[in-house]
C-alpha positions as CSV (number, residue, x, y, z in Angstrom):
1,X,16.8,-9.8,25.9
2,X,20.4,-11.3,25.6
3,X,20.5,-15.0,25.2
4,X,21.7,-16.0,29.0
5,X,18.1,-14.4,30.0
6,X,16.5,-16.5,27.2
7,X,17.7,-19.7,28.9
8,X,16.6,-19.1,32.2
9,X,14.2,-17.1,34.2
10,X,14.9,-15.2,37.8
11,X,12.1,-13.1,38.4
12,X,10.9,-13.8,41.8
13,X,13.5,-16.1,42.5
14,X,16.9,-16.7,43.7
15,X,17.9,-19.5,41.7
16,X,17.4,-19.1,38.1
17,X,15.4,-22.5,36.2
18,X,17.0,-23.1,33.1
19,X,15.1,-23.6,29.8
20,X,15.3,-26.5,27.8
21,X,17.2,-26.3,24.7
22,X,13.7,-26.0,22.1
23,X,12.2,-23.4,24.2
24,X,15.7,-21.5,24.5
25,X,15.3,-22.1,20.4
26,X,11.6,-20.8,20.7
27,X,12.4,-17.6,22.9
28,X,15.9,-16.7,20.2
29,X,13.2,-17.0,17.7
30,X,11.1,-14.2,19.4
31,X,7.7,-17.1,19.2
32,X,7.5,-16.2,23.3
33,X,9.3,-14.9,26.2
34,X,11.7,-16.6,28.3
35,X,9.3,-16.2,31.2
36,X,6.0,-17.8,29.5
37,X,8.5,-20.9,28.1
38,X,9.6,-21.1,31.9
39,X,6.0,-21.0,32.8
40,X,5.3,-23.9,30.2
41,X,7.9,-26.2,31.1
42,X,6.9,-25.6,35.0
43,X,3.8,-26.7,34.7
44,X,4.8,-29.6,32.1
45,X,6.0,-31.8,35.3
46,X,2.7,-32.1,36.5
47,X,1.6,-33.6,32.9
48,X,2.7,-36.7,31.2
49,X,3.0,-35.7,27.7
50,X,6.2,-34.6,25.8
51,X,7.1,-31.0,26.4
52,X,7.1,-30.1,22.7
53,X,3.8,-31.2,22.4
54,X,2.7,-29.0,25.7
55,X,4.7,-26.1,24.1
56,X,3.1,-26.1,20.9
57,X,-0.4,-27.1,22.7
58,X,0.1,-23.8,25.0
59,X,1.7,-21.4,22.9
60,X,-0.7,-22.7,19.6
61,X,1.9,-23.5,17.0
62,X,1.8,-25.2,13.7
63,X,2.9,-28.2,13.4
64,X,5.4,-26.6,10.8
65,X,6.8,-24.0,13.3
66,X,7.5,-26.7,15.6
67,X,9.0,-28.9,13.3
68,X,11.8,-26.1,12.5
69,X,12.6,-25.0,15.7
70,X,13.0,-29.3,16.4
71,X,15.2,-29.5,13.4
72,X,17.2,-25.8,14.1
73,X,17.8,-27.4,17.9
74,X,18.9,-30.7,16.6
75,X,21.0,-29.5,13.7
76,X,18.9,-31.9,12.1
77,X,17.7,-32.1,8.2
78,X,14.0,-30.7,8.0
79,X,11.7,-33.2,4.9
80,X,8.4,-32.7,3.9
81,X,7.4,-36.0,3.7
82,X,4.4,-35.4,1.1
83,X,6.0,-33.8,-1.6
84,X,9.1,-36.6,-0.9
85,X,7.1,-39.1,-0.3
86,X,8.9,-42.5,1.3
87,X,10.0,-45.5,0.2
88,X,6.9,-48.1,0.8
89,X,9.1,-51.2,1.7
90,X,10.5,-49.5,4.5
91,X,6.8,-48.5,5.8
92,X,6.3,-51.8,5.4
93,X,8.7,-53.4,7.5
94,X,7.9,-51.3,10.3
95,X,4.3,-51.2,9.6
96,X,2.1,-48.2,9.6
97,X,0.0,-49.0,12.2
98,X,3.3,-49.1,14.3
99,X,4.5,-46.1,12.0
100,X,1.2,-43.9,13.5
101,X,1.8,-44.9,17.3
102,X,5.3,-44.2,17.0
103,X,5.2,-41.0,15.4
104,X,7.3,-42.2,12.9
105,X,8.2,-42.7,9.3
106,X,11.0,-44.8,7.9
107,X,11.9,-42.6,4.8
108,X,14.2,-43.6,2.5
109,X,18.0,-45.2,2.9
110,X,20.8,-42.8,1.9
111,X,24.5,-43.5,2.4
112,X,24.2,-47.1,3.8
113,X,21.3,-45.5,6.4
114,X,18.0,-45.1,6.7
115,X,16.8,-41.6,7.4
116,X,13.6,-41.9,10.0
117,X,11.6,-38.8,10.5
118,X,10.4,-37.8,13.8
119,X,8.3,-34.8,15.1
120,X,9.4,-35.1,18.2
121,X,13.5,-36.5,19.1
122,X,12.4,-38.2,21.9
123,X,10.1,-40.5,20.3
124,X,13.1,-41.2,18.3
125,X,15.1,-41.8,21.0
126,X,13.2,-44.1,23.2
127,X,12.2,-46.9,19.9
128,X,15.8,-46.7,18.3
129,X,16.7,-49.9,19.7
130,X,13.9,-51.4,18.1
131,X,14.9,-49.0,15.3
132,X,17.7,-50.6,14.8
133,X,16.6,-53.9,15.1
134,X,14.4,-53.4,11.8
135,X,16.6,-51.4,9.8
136,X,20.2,-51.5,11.3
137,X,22.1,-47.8,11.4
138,X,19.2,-45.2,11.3
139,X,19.7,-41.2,11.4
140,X,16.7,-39.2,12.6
141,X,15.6,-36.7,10.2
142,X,12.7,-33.9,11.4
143,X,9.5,-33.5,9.7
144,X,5.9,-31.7,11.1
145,X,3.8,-34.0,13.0
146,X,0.5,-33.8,10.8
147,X,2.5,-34.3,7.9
148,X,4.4,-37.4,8.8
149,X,0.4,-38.7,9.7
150,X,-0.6,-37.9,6.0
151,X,2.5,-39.5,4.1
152,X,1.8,-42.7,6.2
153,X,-2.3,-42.5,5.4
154,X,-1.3,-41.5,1.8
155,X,0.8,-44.9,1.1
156,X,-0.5,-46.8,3.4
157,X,-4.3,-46.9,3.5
158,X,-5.8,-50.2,2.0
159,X,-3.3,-51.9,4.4
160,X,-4.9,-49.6,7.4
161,X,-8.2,-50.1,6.2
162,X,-7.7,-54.0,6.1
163,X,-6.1,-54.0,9.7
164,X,-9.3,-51.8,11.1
165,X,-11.5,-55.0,9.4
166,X,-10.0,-57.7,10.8
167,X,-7.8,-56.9,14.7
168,X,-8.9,-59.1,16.9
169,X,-8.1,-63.2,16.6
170,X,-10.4,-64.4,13.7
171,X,-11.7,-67.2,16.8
172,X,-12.8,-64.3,18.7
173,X,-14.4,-62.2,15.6
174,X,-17.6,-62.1,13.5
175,X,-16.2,-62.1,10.4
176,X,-16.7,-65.2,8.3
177,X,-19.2,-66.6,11.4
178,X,-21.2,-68.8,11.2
179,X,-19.8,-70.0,8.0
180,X,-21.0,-73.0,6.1
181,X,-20.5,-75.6,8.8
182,X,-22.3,-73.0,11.2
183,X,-25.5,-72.5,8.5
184,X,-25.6,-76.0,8.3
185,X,-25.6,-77.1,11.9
186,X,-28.8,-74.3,12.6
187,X,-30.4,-75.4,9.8
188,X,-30.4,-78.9,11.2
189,X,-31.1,-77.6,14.4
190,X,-34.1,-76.1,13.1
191,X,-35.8,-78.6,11.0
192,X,-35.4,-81.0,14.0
193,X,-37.6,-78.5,16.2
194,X,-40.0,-78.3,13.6
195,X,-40.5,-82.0,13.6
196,X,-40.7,-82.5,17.0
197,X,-42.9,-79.6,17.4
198,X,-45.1,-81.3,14.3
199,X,-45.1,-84.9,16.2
200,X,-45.5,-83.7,19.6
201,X,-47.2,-80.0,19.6
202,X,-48.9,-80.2,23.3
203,X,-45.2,-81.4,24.7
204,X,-43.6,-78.9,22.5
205,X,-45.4,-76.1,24.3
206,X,-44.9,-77.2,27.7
207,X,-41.4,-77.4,27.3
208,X,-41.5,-73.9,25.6
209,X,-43.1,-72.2,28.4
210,X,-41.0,-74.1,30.8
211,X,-38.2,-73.0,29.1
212,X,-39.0,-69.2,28.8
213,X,-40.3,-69.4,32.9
214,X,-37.0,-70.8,33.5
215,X,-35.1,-67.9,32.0
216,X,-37.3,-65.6,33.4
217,X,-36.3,-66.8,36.5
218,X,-32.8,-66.8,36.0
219,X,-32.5,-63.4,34.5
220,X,-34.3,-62.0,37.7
221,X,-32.4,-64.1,40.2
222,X,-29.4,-62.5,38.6
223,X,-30.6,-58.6,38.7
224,X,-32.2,-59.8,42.2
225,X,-28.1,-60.7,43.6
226,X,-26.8,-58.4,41.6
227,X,-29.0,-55.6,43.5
228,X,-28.3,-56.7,46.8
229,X,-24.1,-56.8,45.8
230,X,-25.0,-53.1,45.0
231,X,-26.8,-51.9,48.2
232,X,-24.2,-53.9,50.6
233,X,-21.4,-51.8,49.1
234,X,-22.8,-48.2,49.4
235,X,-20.2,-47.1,51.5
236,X,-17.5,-48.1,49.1
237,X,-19.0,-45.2,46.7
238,X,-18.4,-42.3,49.0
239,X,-14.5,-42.8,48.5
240,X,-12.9,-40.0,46.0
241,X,-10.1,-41.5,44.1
242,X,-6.8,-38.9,43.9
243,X,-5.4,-37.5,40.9
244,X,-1.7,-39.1,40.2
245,X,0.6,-36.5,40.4
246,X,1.6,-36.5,36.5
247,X,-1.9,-36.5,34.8
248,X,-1.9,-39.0,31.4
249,X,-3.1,-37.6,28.0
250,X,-6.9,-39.3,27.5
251,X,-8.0,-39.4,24.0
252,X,-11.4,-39.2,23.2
253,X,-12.9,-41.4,20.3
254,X,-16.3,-39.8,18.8
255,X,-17.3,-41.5,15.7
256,X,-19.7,-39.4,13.4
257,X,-22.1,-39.8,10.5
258,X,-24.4,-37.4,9.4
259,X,-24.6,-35.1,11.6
260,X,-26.0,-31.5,11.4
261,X,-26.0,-30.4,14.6
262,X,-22.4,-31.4,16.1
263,X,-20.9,-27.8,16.0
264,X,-23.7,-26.4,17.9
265,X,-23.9,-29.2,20.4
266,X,-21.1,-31.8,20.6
267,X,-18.4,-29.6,20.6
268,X,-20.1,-27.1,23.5
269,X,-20.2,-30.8,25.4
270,X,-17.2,-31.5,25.1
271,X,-15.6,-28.3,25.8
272,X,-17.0,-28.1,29.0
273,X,-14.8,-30.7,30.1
274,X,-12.7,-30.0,33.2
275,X,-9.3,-31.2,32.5
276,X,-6.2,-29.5,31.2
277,X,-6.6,-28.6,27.6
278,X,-3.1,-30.0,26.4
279,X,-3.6,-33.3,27.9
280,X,-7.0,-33.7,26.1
281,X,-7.1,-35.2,22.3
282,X,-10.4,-35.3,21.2
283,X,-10.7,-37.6,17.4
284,X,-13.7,-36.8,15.3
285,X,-13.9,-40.1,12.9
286,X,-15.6,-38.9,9.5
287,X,-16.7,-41.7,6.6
288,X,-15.6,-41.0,3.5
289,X,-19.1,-40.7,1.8
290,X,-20.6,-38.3,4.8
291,X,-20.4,-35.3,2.7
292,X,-23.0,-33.9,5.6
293,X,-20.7,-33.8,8.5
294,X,-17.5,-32.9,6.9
295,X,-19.1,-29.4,5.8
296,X,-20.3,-29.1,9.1
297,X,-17.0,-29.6,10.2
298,X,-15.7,-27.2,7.8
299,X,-17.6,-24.3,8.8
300,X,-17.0,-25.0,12.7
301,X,-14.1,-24.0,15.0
302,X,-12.7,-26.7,16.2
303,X,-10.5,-26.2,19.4
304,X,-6.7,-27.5,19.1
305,X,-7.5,-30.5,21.1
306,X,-9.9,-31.8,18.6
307,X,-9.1,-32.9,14.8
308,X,-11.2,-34.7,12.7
309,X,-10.0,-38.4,10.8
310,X,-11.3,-39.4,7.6
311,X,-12.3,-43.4,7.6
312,X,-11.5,-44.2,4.0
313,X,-14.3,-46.9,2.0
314,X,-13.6,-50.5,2.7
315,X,-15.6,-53.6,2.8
316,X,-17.8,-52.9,5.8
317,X,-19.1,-49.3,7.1
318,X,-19.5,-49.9,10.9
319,X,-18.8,-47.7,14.2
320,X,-16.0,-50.4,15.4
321,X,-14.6,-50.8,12.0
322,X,-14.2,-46.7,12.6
323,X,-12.7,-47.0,15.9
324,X,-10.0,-49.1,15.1
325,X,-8.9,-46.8,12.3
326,X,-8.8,-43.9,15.1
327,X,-6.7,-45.4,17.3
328,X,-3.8,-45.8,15.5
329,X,-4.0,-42.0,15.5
330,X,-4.3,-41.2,19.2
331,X,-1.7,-40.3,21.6
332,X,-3.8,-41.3,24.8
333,X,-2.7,-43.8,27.4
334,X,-6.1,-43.5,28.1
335,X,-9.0,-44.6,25.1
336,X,-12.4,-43.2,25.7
337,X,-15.6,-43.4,23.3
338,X,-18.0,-41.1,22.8
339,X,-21.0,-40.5,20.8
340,X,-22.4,-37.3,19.0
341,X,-25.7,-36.8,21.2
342,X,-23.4,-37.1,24.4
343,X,-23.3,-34.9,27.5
344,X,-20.7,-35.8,29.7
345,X,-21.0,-34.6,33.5
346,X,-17.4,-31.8,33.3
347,X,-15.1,-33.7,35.7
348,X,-15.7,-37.3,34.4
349,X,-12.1,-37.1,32.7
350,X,-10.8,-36.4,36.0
351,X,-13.1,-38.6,37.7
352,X,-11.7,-41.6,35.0
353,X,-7.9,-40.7,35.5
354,X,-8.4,-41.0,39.1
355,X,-9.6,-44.7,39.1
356,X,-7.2,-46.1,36.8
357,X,-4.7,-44.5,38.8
358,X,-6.2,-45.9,42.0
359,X,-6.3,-49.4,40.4
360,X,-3.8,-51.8,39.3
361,X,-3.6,-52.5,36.1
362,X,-6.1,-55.9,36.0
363,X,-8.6,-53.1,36.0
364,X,-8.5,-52.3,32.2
365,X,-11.7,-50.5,31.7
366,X,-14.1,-48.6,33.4
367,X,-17.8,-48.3,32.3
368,X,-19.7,-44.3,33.0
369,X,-23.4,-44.2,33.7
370,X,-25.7,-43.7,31.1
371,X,-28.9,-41.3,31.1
372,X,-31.3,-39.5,29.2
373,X,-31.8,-35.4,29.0
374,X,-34.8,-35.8,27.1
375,X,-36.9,-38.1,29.8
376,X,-40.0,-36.3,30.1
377,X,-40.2,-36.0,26.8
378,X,-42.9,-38.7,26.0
379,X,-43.9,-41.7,27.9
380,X,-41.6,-44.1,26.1
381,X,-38.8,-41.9,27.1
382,X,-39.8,-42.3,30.7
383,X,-40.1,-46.0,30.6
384,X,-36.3,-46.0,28.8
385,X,-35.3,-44.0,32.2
386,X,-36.3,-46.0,34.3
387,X,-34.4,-49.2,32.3
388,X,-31.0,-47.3,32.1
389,X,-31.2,-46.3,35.9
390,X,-31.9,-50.0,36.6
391,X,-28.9,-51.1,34.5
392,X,-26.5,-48.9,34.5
393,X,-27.0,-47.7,38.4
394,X,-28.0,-51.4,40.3
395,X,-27.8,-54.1,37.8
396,X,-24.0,-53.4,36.0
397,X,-22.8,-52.2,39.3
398,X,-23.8,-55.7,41.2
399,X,-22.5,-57.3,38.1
400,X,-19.3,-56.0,38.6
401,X,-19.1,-56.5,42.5
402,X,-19.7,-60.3,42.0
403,X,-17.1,-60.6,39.2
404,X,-19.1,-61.0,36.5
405,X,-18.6,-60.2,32.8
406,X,-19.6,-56.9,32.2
407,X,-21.3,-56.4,28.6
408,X,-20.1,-52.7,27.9
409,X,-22.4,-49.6,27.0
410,X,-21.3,-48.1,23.6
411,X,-20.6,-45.3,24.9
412,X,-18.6,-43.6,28.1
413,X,-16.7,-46.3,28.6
414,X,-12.7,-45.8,29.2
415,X,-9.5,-48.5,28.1
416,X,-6.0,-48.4,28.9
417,X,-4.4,-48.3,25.9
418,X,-2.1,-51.2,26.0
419,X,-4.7,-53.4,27.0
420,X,-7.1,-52.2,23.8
421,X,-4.3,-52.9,21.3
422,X,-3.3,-56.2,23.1
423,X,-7.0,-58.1,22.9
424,X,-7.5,-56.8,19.6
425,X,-9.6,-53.4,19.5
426,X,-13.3,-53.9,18.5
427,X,-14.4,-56.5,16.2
428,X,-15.4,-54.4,12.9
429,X,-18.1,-57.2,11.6
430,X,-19.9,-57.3,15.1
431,X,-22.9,-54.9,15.7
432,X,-23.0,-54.8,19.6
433,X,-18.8,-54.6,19.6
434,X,-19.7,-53.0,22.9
435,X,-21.1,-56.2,24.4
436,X,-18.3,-58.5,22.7
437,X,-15.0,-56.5,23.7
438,X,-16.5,-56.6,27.5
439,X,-16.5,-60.6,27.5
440,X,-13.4,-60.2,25.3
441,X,-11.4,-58.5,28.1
442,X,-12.5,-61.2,30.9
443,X,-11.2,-63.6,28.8
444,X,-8.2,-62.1,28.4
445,X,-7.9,-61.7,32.6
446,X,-9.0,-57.7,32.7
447,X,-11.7,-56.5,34.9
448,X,-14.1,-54.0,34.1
449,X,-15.6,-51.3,37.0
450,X,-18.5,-49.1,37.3
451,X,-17.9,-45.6,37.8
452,X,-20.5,-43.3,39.1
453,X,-19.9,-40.4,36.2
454,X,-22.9,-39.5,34.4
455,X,-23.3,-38.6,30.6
456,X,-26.6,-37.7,29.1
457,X,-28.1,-39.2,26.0
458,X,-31.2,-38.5,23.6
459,X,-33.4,-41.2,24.7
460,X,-34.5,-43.1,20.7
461,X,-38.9,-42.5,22.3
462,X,-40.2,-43.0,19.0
463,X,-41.9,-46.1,18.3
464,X,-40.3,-47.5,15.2
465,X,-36.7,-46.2,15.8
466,X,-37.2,-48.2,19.2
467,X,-37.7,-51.5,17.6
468,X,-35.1,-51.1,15.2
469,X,-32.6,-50.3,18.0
470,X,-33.4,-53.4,19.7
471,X,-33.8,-56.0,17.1
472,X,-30.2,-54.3,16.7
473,X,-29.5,-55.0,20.2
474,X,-30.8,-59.0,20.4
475,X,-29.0,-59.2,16.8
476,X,-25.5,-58.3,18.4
477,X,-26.1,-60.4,21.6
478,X,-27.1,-63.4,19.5
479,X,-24.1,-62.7,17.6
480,X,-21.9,-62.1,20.4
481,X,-23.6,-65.3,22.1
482,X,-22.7,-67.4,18.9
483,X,-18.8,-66.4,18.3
484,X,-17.8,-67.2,22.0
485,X,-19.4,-70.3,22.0
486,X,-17.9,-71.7,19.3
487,X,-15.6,-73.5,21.6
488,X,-17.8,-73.7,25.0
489,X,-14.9,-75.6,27.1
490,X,-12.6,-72.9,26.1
491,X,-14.9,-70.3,26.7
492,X,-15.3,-72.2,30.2
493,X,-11.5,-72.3,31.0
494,X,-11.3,-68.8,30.0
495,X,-14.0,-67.4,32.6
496,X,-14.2,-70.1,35.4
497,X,-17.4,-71.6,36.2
498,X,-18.9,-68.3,37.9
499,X,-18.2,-66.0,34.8
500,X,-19.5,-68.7,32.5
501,X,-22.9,-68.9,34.1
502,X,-23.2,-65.5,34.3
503,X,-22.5,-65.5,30.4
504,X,-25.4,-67.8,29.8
505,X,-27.6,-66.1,32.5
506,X,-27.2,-62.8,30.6
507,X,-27.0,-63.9,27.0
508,X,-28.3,-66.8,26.0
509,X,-31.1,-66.3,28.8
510,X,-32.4,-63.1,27.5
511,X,-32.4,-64.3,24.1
512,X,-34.2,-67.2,25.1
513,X,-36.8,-64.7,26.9
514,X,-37.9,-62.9,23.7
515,X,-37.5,-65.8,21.2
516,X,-40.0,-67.8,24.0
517,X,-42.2,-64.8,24.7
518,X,-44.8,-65.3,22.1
519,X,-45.2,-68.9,24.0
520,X,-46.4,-67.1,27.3
């Protein structure tokens, strides 16, 4: 085949479609034919994700094979940036969290420059104003996309690790709550209840039971409306969102720990997803000291869309703390999270791109339906069925049709990007992150909606395990509860009146419920 067939393609055609430059590079290289790169790049206009990605996606390249038909194409240099490792102030300056997103690594200066390496020229292209900005004249340099990620990871990591602990606004964060003043303040709190209860003990029970009959009330007025929202809008849930015509990368967040049985399961799950392979990125986060998974890992085969991230040891070991590391790895417009016992219904990607496309961009997340697989398993699994098709089917629903805050399920639940990285990711040092990053994002303006996709969990129907998982629960919400209200007229600005009733409605009601119930 003569190079003017390389670059181009007429079979069944008049007109012949010329190939890019790289795949012209790939085809002279004998990697694949002219017709198969034509066949790529055809279909590459119906996807929003750089062709060399979608090239080395379809026709499974390394990384390293990429990189040198990038640099042969460019005429550019080609570095391994791990045995010539770069200069840490100029990481620094642009940051690696920045460095990661980018695709990026500001290497070292030579000749008055500094050399940037890039996987991918038109990453380059598009942040060399900003570029320049940083670092004045820069020259791009190519180097394999994995191994830019390691040299960044490699002399970067405590400041990674630090950034995944702290993201969002400390006023808006668990870490260092309640403090001294906040210790002090329940304490006083406390003793005075004592004392009255001591003085006044008839009184103190009336009020008590008042109290918890009150929130009772409340909480059931609210599913009550919230129900009703629900059934007068059942029309509005026949409508089928369309796919845009370019469909966006979604990245899929799936944080681990000792698990056995992921190769077997989670990755049959998550394979049967319907949507294009190349446009999925799936991100298995690993702890450092889960010696279990990683050899589970090791012995699997894991599809090119999936990779697995190591979270290095810092101060804290949590599943948010996890998820913030991840991100600065994925390549996703679109942020879903996932967790190892999940079953997602096969066209929920699709069904997910379709609403964010359908909505503007005040819609910032949308929330799946949760269920259980293993319902008839036992009585307490049946009784857990019946609660998630209350919440997640009627009561979040209603919720959302009202325009209240949504507290988020940890699991099947979808971000723009941009949004995500603008309120601050998850809070590392809260344990319901799920609940805080929902009232997070109405504060911020963003809307959450429901989005009648199902995924299928392993319902917890043992006894013990059960009350473990919901002391967990109350924990979070009381620690949620307690970091927004810090600043209640804040909090009230933030929501409006209707949002910040519904907030102590759902919150500080149901923690008054169970803290009250022994008084009934």
């Amino acid at each position: 085949m003569d190079l003017e067939a390389l670059s181009s393609i007429g079979a069944g055609s008049r007109q012949a479609v010329p190939l890019s430059p790289l795949a012209t590079t790939l085809a002279r290289k004998g990697i694949a034919s002219g017709r198969r790169l034509a066949e790529i790049e055809a279909e590459a206009s119906g996807y929003d994700r750089p062709l060399p990605e979608l090239l080395s996606r379809s026709l499974f390249l390394s990384s390293d094979t990429l990189a040198e038909a990038e640099a042969e194409t460019l005429g550019a240099g080609l570095i391994d940036p791990v045995s010539e490792p770069p200069d840490p102030t100029l990481l620094t300056r642009l940051g690696p969290d920045q460095a990661l997103r980018l695709g990026l690594l500001p290497w070292r200066r030579v000749g008055g420059r500094t050399i940037v390496l890039a996987a991918r020229p038109e990453g380059f292209s598009r942040a060399l104003p900003y570029l320049t900005k940083i670092f004045g004249s820069v020259r791009m340099a190519v180097a394999p996309a994995d191994l830019i990620e390691e040299a960044i990871v490699t002399a970067a990591s405590p400041e990674l690790v630090a950034r995944a602990e702290a993201m969002p606004p400390a006023r808006l964060s668990a870490r260092g709550w309640p403090g001294r003043k906040g210790i002090i303040g329940a304490a006083l709190v406390g003793a005075m209840l004592l004392l009255i209860t001591a003085l006044a003990p008839k009184w103190s029970l009336y009020i008590a039971i008042t109290w918890a009959l009150v929130t009772l009330v409340l909480n059931m007025g609210l599913k009550i409306v919230a129900a009703s929202a629900v059934f007068a809008g059942r029309s509005d849930r026949a409508k089928v969102d369309p796919l845009p015509k370019r469909l966006p990368v979604v990245t899929l967040l799936v944080p681990l720990y000792k698990e056995r049985e992921i190769a077997g399961h989670l990755l049959r799950r998550l394979s049967a997803i319907d949507y294009p392979a190349p446009l999925l990125d799936v991100i298995l986060l690993l702890e450092a000291d889960d010696h279990l998974t990683r050899e589970t890992l090791a012995a699997a085969n894991l599809p090119r869309w999936m990779r697995a991230i190591t979270v290095p040891r810092g101060t804290i070991k949590t599943k948010p703390r996890a998820l913030n590391y991840g991100l600065n790895f994925a390549r996703g417009r679109i942020i879903g999270i996932y967790d190892a016992e999940d079953a997602p219904a096969p066209d929920q990607i699709r069904k997910i791109v379709a609403r964010f496309a359908a909505r503007g961009p005040e819609v910032a997340c949308l929330q799946g339906i949760l269920d259980y697989y293993n319902s008839r398993a036992n009585w307490l699994a049946r009784c857990f069925t019946l609660e998630y098709a209350a919440w997640f089917r009627v009561v979040l629903p209603g919720m959302a049709r009202l325009g209240l805050t949504i507290p988020l399920g940890g699991t099947t639940v979808f971000f723009r990007r941009s949004v995500l990285e603008e309120i601050g990711g998850w809070d590392a040092h809260n344990v319901t992150e799920d609940a805080d990053l929902g009232l997070r994002l109405a504060r911020f303006g963003y809307r959450t909606e429901l989005v009648d996709t199902v995924t299928g969990e392993e319902a917890n129907c043992r006894a013990w395990p059960w009350v473990r998982q919901r002391s967990r629960w109350l924990k979070g919400y009381a620690v949620t509860y307690g970091v927004h209200m810090r600043d209640p007229l804040r909090l009230l600005r933030d929501l409006g009146p209707w949002r910040f009733l519904g907030v102590q409605i759902l919150f500080f009601g149901t923690l008054s419920a169970f803290a009250l119930a022994p008084a009934l």
